[in-house]
C-alpha positions, 0 to 999 in steps of 0.5 A: 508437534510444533509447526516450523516457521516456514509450514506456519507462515504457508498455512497462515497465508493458505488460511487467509486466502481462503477467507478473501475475495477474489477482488483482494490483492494481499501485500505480504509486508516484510519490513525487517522481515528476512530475505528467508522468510520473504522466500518461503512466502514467494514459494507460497504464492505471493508476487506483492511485498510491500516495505517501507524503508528504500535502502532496505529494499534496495539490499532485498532486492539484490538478493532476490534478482533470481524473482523477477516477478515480484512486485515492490510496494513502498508503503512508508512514508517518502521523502521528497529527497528519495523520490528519485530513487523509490520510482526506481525501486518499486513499481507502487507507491501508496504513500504519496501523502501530498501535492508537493510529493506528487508533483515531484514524483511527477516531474521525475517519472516523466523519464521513465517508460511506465508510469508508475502506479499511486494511491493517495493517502488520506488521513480521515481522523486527527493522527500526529503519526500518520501523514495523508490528505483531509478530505476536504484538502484532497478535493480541492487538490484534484486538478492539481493532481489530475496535471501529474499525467506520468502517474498512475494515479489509481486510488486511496491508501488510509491507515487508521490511528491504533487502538480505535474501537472496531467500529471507528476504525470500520467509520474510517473505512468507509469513509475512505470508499465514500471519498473514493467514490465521491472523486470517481464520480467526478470523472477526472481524466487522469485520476482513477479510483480503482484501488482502495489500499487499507487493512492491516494484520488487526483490522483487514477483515473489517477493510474488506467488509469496507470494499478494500482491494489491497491489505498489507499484512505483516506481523499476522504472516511473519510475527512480531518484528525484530 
């Protein structure tokens, strides 16, 4: 008998919260994924969509306000130019890939009642298609960073460049969680490391060996995008 796309996507989501631990939040990310489709993995329980592009999310959510629980991820890559209207749209933004956006979103979410919530992205390995800090750079950025008191700074985002062995892609994981660590360590006021935002569909197994607490799966829940 052939499983509908809504009992798929259901028994999909039931099968990987059975393997996660209880310390993992699952980002259901619905870039071009339809509003159906996001519905039937509300009702399968999850609050945290992540996606990447604001107009996008923007016509979601006006049809969506009847879920006033949900929880908006901006996971893409942020323009300087549309800072103002993400802090707007979502409550998380795991992409702030620089000083100059952090200080802008700073500087913009200091009218605002709730700080929003940050990750900064780092990019461990050479990527021309990934935005992010080195290591080195975001060390020497900290106090810099630790000035942005409107954010929530509470972790690292990483993505690792596709098509590495399991193993590489496992170094950068941990590599990320070492950097996580090394910064906790330093005990900044207004930088906490709680969070490390990484693991896609193909590789979020290996993130969770790696200490994640937030994956963002897309293609594995909804299948190919359009």
């Amino acid at each position: 008998m052939t499983v509908s796309p809504v009992n798929a996507i259901a028994q999909t989501l039931a099968h990987i919260r059975q393997t996660l631990p209880d310390t993992v939040t699952l980002i259901a990310v619905t870039k071009t994924v339809s509003v159906e489709k996001m519905r039937v993995a509300y009702a399968a329980g999850v609050r945290d969509f992540g996606e990447s592009r604001l107009q996008e999310t923007i016509d979601k959510q006006a049809l969506l306000q009847d879920l006033p629980d949900i929880t908006w991820h901006l996971i893409g890559h942020l323009q300087r130019n549309k800072a103002a209207k993400a802090l707007e749209h979502f409550q998380w933004i795991h992409s702030v890939d620089s000083l100059t956006l952090a200080q802008r979103l700073n500087s913009l979410a200091d009218r605002l009642p709730l700080k929003p919530s940050v990750c900064l992205q780092v990019k461990l390995m050479p990527d021309p298609s990934k935005f992010g800090w080195a290591g080195a750079e975001l060390l020497a950025d900290l106090p810099a960073l630790n000035d942005c008191s409107n954010l929530n700074i509470v972790g690292l985002m990483t993505i690792p460049p596709y098509g590495l062995a399991p193993a590489v892609t496992q170094s950068v994981f941990n590599q990320t969680r070492d950097l996580s660590d090394q910064i906790r360590q330093q005990q900044w006021s207004n930088i906490q490391m709680r969070h490390l935002s990484m693991g896609m569909s193909d590789d979020y197994p290996l993130a969770i060996e790696s200490g994640a607490t937030m994956i963002r799966l897309g293609r594995v829940l909804f299948g190919d995008r359009n």
